[in-house]
N, CA, C and O atoms as a CHARMM CRD file, in Angstrom:
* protein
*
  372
    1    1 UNK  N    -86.23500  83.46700 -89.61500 PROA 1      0.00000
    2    1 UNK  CA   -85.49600  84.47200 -90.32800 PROA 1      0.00000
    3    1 UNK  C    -85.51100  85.80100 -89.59100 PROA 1      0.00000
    4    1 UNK  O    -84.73200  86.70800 -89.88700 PROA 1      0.00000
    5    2 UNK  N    -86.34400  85.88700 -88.70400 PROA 2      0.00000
    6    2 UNK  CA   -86.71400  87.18900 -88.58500 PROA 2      0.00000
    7    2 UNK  C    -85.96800  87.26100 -86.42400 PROA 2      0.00000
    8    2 UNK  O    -86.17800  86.57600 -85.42300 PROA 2      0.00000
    9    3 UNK  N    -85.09900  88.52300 -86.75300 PROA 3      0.00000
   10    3 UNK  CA   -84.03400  88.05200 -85.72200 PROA 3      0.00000
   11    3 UNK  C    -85.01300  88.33200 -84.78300 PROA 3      0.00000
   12    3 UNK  O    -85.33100  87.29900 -84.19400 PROA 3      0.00000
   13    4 UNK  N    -85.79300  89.59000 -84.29400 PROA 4      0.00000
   14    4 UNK  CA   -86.30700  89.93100 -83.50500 PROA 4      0.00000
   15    4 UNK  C    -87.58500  89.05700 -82.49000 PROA 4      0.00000
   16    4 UNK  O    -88.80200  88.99100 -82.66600 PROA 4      0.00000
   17    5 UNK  N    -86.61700  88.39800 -81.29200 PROA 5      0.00000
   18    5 UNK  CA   -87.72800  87.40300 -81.16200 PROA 5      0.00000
   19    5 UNK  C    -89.28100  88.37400 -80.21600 PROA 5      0.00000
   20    5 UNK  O    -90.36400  87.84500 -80.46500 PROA 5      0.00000
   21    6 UNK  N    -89.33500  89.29400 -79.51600 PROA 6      0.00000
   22    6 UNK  CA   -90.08900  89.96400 -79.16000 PROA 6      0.00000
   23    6 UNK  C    -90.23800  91.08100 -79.67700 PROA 6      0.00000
   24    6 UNK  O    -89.61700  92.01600 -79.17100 PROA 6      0.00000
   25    7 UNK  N    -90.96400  91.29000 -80.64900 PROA 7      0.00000
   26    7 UNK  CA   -90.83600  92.91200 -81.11300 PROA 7      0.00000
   27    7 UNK  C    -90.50600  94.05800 -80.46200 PROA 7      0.00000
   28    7 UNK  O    -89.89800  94.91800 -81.10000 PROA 7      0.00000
   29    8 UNK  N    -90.75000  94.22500 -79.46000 PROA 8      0.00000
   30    8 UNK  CA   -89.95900  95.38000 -79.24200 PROA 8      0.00000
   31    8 UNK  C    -88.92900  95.21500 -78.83400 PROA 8      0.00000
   32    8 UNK  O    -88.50000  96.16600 -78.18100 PROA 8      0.00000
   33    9 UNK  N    -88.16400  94.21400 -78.94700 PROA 9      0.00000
   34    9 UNK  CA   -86.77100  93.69000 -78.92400 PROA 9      0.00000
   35    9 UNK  C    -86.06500  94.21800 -80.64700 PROA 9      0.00000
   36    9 UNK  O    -86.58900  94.09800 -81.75400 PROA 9      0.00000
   37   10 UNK  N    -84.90100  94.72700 -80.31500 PROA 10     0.00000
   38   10 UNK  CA   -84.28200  95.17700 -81.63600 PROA 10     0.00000
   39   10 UNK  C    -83.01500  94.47600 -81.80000 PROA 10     0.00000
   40   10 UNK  O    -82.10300  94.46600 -80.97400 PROA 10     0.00000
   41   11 UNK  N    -83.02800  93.87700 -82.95500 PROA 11     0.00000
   42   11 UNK  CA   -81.77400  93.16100 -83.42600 PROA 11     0.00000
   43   11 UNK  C    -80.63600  94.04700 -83.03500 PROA 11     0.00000
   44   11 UNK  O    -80.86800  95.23000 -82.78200 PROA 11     0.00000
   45   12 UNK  N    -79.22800  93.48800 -82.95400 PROA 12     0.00000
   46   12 UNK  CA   -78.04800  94.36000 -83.19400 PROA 12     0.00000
   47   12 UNK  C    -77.33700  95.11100 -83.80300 PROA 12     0.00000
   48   12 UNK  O    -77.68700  94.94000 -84.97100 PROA 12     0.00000
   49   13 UNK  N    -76.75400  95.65900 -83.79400 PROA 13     0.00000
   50   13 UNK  CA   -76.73000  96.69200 -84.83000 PROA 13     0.00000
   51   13 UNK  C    -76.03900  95.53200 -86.23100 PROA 13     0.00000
   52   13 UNK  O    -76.09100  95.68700 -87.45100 PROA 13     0.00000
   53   14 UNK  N    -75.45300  94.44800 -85.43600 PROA 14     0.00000
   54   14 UNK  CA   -74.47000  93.58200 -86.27400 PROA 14     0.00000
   55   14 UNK  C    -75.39500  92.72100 -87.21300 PROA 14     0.00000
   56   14 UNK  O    -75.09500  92.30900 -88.33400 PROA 14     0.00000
   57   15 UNK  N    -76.25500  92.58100 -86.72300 PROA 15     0.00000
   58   15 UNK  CA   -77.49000  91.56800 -87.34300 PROA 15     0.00000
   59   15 UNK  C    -77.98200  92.79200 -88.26100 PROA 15     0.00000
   60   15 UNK  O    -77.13400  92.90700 -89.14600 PROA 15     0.00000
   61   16 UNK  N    -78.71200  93.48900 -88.38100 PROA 16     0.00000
   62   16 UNK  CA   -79.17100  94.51200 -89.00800 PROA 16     0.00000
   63   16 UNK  C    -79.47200  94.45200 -90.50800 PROA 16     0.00000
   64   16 UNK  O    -80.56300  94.36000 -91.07100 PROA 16     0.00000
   65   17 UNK  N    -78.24600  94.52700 -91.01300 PROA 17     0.00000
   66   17 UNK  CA   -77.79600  94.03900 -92.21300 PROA 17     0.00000
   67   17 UNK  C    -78.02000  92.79800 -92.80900 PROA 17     0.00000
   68   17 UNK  O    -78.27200  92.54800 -93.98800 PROA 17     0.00000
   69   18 UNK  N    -77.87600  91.91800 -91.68300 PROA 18     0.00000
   70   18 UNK  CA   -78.12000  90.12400 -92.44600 PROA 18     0.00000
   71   18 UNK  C    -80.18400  90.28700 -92.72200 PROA 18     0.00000
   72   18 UNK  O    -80.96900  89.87100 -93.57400 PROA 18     0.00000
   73   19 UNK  N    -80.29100  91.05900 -91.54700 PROA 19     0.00000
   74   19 UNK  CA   -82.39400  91.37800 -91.85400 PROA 19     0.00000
   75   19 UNK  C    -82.48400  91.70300 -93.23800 PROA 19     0.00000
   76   19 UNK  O    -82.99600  91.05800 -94.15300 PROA 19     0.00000
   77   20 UNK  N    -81.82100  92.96800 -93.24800 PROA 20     0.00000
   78   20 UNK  CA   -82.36700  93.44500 -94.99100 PROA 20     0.00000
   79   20 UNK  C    -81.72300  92.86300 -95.99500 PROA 20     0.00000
   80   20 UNK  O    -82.13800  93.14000 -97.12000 PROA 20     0.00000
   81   21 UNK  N    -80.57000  91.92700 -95.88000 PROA 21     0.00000
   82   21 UNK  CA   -80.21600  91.44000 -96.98000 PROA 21     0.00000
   83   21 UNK  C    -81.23700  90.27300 -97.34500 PROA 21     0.00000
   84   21 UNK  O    -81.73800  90.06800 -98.45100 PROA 21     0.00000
   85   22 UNK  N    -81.43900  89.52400 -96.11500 PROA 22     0.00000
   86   22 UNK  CA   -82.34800  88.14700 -96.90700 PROA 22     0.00000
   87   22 UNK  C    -83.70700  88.58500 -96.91300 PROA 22     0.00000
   88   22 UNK  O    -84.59100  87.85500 -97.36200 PROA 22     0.00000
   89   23 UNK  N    -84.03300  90.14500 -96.27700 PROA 23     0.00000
   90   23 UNK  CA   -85.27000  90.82300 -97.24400 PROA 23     0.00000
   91   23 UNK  C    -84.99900  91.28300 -98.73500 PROA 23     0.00000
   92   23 UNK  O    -86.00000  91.62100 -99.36800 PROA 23     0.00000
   93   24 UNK  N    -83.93700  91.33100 -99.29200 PROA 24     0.00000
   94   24 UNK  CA   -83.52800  92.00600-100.58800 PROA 24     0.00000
   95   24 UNK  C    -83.35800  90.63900-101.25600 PROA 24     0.00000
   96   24 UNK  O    -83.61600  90.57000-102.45800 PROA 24     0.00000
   97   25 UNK  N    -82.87100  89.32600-100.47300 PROA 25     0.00000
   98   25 UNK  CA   -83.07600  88.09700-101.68100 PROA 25     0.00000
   99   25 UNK  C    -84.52200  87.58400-102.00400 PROA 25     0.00000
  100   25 UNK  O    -84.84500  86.93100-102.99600 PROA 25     0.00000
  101   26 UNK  N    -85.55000  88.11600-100.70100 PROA 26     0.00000
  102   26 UNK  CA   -86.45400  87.44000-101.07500 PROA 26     0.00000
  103   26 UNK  C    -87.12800  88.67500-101.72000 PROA 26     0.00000
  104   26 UNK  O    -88.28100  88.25600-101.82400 PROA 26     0.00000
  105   27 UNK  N    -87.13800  89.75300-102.14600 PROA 27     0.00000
  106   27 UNK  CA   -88.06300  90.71200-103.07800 PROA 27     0.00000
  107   27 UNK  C    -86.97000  90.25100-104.36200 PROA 27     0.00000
  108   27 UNK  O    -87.58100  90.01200-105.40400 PROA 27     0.00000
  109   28 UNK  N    -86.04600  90.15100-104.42200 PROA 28     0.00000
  110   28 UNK  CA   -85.04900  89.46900-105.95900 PROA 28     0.00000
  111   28 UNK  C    -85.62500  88.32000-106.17500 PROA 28     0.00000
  112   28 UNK  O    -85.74600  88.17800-107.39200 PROA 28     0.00000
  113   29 UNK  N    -86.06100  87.38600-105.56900 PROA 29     0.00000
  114   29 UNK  CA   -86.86900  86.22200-106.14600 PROA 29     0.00000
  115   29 UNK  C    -88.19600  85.84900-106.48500 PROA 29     0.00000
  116   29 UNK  O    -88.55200  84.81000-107.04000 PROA 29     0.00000
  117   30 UNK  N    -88.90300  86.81500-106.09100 PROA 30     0.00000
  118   30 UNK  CA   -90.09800  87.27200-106.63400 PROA 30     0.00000
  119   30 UNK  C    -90.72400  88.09100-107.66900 PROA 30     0.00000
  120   30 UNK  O    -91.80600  88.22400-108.24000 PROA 30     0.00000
  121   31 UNK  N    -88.98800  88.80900-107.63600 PROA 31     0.00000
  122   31 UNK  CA   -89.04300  89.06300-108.93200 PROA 31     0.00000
  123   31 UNK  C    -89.23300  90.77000-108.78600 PROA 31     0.00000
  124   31 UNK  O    -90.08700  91.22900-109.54400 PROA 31     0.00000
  125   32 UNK  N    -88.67100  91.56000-108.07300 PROA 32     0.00000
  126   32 UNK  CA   -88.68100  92.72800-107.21000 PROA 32     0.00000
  127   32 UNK  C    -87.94200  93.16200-107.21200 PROA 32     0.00000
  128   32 UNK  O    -87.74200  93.82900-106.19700 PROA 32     0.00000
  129   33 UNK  N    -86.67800  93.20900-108.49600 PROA 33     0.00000
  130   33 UNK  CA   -85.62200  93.25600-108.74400 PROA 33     0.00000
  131   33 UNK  C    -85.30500  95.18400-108.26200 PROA 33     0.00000
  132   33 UNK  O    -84.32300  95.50300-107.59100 PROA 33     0.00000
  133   34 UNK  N    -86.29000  96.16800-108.74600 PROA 34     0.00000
  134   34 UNK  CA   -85.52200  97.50400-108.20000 PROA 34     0.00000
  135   34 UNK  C    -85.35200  97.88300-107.09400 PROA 34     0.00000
  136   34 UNK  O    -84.60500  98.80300-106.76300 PROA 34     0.00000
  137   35 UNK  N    -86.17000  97.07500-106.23700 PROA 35     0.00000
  138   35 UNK  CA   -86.17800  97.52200-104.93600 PROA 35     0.00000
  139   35 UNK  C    -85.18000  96.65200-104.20100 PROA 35     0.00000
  140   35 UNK  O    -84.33700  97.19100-103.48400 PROA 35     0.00000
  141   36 UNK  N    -85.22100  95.48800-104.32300 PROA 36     0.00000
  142   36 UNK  CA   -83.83000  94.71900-103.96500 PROA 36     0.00000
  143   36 UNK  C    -82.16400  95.81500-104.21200 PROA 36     0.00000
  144   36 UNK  O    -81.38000  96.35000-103.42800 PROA 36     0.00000
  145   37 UNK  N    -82.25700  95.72100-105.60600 PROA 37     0.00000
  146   37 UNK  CA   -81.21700  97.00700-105.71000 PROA 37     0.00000
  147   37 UNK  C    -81.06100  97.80500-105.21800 PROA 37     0.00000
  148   37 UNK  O    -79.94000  97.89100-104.71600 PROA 37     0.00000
  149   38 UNK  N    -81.93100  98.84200-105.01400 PROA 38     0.00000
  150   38 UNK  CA   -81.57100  99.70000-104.24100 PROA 38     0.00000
  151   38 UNK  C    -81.34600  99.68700-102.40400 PROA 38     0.00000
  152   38 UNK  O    -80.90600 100.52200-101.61400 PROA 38     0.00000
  153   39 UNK  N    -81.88600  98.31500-102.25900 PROA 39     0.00000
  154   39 UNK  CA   -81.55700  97.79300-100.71400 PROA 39     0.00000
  155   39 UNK  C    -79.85900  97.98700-100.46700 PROA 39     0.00000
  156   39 UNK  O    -79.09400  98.42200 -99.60600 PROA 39     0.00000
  157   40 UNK  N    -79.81600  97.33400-101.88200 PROA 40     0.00000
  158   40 UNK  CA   -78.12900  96.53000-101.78000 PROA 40     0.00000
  159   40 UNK  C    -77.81000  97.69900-101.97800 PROA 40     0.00000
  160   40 UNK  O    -77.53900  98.01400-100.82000 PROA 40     0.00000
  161   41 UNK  N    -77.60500  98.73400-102.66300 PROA 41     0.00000
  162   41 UNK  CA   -76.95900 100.17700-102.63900 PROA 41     0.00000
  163   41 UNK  C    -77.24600 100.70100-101.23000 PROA 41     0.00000
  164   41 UNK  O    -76.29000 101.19500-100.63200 PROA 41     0.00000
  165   42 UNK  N    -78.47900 100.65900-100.60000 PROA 42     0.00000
  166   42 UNK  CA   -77.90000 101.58700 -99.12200 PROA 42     0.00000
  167   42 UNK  C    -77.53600 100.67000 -98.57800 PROA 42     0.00000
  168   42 UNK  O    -78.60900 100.53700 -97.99000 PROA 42     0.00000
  169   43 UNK  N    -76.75900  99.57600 -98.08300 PROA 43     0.00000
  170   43 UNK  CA   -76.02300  98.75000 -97.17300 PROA 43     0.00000
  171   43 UNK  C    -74.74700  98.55800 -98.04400 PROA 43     0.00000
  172   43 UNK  O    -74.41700  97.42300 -97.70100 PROA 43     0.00000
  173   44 UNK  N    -73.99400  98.89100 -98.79100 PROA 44     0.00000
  174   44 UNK  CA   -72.92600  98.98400 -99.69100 PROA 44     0.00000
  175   44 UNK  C    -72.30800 100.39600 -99.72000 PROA 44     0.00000
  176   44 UNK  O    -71.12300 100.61700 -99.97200 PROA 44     0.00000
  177   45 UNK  N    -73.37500 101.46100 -99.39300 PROA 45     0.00000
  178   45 UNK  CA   -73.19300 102.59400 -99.19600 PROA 45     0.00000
  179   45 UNK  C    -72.61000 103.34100 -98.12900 PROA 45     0.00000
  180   45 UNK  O    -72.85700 102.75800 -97.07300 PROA 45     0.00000
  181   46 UNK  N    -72.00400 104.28500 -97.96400 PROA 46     0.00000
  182   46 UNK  CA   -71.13100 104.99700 -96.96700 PROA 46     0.00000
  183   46 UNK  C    -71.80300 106.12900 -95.85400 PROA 46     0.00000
  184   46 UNK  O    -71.19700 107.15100 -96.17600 PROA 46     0.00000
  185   47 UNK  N    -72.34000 106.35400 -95.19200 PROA 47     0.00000
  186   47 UNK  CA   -73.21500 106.72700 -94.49200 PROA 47     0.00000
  187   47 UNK  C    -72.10800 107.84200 -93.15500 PROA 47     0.00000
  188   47 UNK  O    -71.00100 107.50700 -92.73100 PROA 47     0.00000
  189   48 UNK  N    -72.80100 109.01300 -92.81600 PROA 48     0.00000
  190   48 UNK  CA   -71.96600 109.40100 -92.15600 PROA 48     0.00000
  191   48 UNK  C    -72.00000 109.30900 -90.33400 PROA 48     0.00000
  192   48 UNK  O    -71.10800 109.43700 -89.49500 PROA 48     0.00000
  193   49 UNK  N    -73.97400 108.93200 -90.19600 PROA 49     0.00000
  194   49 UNK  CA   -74.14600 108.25900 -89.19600 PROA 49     0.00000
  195   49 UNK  C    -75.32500 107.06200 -89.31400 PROA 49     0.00000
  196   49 UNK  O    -76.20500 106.81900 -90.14000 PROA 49     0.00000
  197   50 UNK  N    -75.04100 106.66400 -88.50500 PROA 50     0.00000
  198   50 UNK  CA   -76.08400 105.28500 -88.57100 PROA 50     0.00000
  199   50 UNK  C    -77.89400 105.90500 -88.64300 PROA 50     0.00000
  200   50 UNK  O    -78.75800 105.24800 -89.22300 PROA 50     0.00000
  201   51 UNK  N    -78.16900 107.15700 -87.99200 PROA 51     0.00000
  202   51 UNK  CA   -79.54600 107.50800 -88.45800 PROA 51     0.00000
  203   51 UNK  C    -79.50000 107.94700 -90.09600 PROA 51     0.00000
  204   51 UNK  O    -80.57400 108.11700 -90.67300 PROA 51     0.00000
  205   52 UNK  N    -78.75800 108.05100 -90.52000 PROA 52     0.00000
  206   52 UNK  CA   -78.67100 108.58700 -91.76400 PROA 52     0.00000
  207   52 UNK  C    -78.50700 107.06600 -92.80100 PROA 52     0.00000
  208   52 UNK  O    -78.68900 107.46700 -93.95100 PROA 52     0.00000
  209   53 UNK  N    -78.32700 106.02400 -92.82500 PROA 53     0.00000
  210   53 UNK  CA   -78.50800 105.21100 -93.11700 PROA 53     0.00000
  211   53 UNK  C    -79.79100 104.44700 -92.76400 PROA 53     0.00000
  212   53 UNK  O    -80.19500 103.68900 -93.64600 PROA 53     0.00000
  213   54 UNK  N    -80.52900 104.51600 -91.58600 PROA 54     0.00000
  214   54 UNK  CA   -81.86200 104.20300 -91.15200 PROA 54     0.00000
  215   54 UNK  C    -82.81600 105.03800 -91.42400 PROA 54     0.00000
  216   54 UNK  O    -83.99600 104.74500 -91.23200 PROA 54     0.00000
  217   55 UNK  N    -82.26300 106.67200 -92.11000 PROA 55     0.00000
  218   55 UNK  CA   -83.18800 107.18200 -92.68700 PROA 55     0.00000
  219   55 UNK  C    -83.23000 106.65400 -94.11200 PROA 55     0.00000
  220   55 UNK  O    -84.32600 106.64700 -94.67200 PROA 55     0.00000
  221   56 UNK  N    -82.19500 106.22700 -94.73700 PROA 56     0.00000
  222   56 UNK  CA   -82.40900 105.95700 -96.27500 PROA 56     0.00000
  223   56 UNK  C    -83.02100 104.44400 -96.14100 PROA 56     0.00000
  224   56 UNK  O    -83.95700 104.05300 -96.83900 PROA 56     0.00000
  225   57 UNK  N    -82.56900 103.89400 -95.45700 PROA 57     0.00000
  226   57 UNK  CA   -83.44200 102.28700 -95.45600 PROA 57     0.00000
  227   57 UNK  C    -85.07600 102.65000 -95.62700 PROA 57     0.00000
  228   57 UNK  O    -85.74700 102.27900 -96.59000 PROA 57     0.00000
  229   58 UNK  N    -85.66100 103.56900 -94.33200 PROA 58     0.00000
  230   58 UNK  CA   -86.76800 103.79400 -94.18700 PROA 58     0.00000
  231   58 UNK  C    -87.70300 104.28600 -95.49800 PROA 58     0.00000
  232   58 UNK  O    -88.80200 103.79000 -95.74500 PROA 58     0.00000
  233   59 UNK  N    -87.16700 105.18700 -96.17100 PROA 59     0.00000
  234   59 UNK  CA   -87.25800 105.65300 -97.56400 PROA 59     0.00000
  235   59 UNK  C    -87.33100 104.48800 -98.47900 PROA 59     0.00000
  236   59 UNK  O    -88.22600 104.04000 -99.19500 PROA 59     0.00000
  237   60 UNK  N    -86.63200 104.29000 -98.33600 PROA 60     0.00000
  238   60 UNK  CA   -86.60600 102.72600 -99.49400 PROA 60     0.00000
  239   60 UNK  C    -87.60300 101.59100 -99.51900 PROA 60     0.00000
  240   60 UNK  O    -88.11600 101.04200-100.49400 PROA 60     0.00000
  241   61 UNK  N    -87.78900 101.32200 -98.00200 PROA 61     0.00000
  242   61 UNK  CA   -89.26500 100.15800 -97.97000 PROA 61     0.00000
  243   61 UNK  C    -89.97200 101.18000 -98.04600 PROA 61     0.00000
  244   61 UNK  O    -90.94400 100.69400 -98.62500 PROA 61     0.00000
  245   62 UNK  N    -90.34300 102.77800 -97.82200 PROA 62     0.00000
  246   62 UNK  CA   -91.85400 103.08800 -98.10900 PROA 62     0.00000
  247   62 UNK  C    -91.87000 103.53000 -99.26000 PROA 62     0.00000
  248   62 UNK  O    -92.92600 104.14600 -99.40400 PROA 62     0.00000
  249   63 UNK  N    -91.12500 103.55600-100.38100 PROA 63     0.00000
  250   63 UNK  CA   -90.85100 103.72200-101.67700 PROA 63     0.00000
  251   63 UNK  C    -91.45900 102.44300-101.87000 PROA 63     0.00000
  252   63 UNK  O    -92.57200 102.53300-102.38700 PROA 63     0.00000
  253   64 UNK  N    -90.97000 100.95500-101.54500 PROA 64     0.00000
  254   64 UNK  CA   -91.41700  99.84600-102.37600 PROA 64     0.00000
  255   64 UNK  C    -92.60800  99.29300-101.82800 PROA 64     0.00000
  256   64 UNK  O    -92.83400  98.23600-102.41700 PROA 64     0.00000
  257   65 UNK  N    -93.33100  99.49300-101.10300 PROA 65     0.00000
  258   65 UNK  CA   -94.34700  99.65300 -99.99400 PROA 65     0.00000
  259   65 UNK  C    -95.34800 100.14900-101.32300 PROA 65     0.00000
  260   65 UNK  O    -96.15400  99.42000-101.90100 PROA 65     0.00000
  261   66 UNK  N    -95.10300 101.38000-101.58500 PROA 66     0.00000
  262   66 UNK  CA   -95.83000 102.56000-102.18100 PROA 66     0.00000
  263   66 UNK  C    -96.17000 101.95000-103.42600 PROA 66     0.00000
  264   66 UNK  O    -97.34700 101.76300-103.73600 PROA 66     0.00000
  265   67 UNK  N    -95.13500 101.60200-104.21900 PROA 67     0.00000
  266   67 UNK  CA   -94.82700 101.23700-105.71000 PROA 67     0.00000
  267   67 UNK  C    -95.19900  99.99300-106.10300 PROA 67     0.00000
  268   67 UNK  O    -95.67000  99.70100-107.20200 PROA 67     0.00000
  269   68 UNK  N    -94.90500  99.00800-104.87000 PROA 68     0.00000
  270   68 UNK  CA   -95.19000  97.57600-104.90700 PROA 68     0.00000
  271   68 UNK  C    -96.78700  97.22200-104.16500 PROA 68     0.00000
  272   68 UNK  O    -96.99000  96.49000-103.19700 PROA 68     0.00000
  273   69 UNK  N    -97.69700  97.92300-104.89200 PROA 69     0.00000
  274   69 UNK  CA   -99.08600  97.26500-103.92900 PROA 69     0.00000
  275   69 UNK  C    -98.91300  95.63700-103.94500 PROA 69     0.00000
  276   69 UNK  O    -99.00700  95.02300-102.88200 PROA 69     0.00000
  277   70 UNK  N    -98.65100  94.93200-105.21200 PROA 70     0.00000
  278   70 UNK  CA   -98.55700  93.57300-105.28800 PROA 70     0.00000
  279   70 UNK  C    -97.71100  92.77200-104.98400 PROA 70     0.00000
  280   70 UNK  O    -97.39700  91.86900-105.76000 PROA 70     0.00000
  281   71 UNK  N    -97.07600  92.94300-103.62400 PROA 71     0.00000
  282   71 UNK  CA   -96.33500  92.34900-102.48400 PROA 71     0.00000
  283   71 UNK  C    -96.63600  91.01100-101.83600 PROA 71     0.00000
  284   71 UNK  O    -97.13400  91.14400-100.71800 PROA 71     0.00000
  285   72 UNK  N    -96.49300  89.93400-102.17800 PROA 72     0.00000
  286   72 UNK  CA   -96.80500  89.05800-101.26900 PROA 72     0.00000
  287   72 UNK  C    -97.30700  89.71400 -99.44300 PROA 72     0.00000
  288   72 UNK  O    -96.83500  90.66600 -98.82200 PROA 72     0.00000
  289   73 UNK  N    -98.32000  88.81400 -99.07500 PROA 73     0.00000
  290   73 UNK  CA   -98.41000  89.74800 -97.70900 PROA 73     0.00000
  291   73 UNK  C    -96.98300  89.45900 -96.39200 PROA 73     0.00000
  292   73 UNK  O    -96.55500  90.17000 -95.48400 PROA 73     0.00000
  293   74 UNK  N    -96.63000  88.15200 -96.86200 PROA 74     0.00000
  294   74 UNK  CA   -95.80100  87.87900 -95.92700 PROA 74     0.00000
  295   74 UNK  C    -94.41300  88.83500 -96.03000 PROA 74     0.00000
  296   74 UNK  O    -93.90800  89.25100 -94.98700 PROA 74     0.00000
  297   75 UNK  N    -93.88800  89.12400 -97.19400 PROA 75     0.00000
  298   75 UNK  CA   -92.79700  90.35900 -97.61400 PROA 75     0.00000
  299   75 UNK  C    -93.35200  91.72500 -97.53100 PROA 75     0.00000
  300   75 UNK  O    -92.55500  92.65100 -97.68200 PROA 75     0.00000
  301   76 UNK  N    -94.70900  92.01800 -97.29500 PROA 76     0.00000
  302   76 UNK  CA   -95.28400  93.33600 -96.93500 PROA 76     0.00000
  303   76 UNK  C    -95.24000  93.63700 -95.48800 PROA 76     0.00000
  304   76 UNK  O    -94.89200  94.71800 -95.01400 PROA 76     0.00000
  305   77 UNK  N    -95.74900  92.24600 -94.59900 PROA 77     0.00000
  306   77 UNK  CA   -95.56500  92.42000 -93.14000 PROA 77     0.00000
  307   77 UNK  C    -93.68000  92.64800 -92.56700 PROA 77     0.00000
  308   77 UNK  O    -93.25800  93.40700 -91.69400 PROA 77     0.00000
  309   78 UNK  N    -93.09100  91.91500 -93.23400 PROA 78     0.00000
  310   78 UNK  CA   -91.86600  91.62700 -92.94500 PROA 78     0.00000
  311   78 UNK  C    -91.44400  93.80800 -92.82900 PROA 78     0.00000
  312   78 UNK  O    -91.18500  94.65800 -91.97800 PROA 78     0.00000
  313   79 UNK  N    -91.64200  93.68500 -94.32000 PROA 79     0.00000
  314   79 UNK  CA   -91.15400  95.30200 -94.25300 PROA 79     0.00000
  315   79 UNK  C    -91.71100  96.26500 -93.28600 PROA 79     0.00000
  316   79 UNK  O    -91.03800  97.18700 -92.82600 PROA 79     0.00000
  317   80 UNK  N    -93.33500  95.98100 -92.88200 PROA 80     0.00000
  318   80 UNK  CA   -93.68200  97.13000 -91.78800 PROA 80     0.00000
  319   80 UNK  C    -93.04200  96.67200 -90.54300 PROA 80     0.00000
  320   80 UNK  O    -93.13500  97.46800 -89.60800 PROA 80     0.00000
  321   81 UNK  N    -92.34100  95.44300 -90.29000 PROA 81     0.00000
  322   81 UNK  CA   -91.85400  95.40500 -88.67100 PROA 81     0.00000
  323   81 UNK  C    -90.44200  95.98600 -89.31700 PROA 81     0.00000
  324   81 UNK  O    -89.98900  96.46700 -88.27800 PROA 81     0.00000
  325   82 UNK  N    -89.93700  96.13000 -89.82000 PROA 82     0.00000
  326   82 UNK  CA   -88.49700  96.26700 -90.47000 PROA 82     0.00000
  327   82 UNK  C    -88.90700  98.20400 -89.75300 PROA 82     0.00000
  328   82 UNK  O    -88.52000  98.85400 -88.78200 PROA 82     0.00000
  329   83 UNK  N    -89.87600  98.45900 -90.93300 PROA 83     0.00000
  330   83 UNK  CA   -90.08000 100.11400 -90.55200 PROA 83     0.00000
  331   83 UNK  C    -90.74200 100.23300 -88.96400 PROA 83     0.00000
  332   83 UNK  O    -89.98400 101.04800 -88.44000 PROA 83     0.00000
  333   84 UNK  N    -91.22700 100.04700 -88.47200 PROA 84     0.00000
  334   84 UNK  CA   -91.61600 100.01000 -87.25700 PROA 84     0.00000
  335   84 UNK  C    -90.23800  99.79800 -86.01800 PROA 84     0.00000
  336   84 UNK  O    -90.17300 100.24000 -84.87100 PROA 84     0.00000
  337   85 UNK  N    -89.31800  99.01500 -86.73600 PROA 85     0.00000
  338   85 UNK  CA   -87.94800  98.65800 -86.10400 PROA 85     0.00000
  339   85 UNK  C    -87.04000 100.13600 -86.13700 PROA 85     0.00000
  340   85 UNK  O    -86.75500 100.80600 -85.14500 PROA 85     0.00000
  341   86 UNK  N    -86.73100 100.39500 -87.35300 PROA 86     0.00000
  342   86 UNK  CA   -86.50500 101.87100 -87.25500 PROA 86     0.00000
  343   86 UNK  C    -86.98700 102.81000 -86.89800 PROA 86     0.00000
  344   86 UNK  O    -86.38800 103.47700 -86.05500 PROA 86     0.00000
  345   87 UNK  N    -87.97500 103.14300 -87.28200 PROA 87     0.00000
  346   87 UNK  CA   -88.88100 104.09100 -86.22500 PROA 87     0.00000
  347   87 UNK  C    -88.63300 103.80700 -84.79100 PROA 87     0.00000
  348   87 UNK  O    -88.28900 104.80900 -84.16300 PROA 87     0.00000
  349   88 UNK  N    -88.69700 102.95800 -84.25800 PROA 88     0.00000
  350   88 UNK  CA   -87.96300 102.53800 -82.71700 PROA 88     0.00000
  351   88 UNK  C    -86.30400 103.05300 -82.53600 PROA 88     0.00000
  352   88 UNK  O    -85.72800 103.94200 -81.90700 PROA 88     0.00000
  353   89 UNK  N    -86.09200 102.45900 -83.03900 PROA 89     0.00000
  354   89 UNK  CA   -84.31300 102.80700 -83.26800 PROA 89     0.00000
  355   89 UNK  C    -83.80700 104.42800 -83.26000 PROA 89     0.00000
  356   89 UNK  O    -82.93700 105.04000 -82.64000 PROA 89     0.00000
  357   90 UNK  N    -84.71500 104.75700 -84.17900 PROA 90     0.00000
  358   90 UNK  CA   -84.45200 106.54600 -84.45700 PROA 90     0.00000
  359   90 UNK  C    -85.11000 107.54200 -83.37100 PROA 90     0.00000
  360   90 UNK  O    -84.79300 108.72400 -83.24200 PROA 90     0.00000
  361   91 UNK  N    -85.90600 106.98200 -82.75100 PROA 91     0.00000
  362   91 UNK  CA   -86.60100 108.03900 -81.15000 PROA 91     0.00000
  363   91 UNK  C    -85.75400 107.74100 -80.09300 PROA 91     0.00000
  364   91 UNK  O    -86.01100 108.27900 -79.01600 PROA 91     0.00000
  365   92 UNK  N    -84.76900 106.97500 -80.17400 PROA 92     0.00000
  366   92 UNK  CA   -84.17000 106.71700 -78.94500 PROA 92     0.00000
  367   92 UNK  C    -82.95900 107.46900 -78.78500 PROA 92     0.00000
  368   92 UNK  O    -82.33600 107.62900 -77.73500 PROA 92     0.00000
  369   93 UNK  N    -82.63000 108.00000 -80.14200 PROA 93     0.00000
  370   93 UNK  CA   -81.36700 108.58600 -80.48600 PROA 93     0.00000
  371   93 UNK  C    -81.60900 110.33400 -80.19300 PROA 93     0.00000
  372   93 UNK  O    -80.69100 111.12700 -80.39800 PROA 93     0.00000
């Protein structure tokens, strides 16, 4: 699932989206329903540059990060390479 086959390898910008969506089905099936939502609102959302959308993503997993101590660990790791991915993404810019 997880596109990035070497971590410091960064998915495309085209892939991007397919990452956090089947991160937003799997916090919806666990039952993680606000934070899924609000996934799907910033990728549905209109953004005026792409850091500005990787800043609201970033916000959002450390919002559910924060809120969600009781995370499966495997959907907790998933989200720190997700944030660690952005954080990469956003120093280069």
């Amino acid at each position: 699932m997880w596109p990035f086959k070497n971590r410091r390898n960064l998915a495309r910008p085209e892939e991007f989206p397919g990452v956090i969506d089947a991160l937003r089905d799997r916090l919806r099936s666990h039952g993680f329903t606000a934070g899924a939502d609000r996934l799907k609102e910033i990728l549905e959302g209109v953004w005026t540059t792409s850091n500005e959308l990787y800043g609201e993503l970033f916000v959002a997993l450390t919002r559910i990060r924060r809120e969600r101590p009781d995370l499966p660990r495997d959907i907790d790791a998933e989200i720190r390479r997700l944030m660690k991915s952005i954080d990469r993404i956003c120093r280069w810019r």
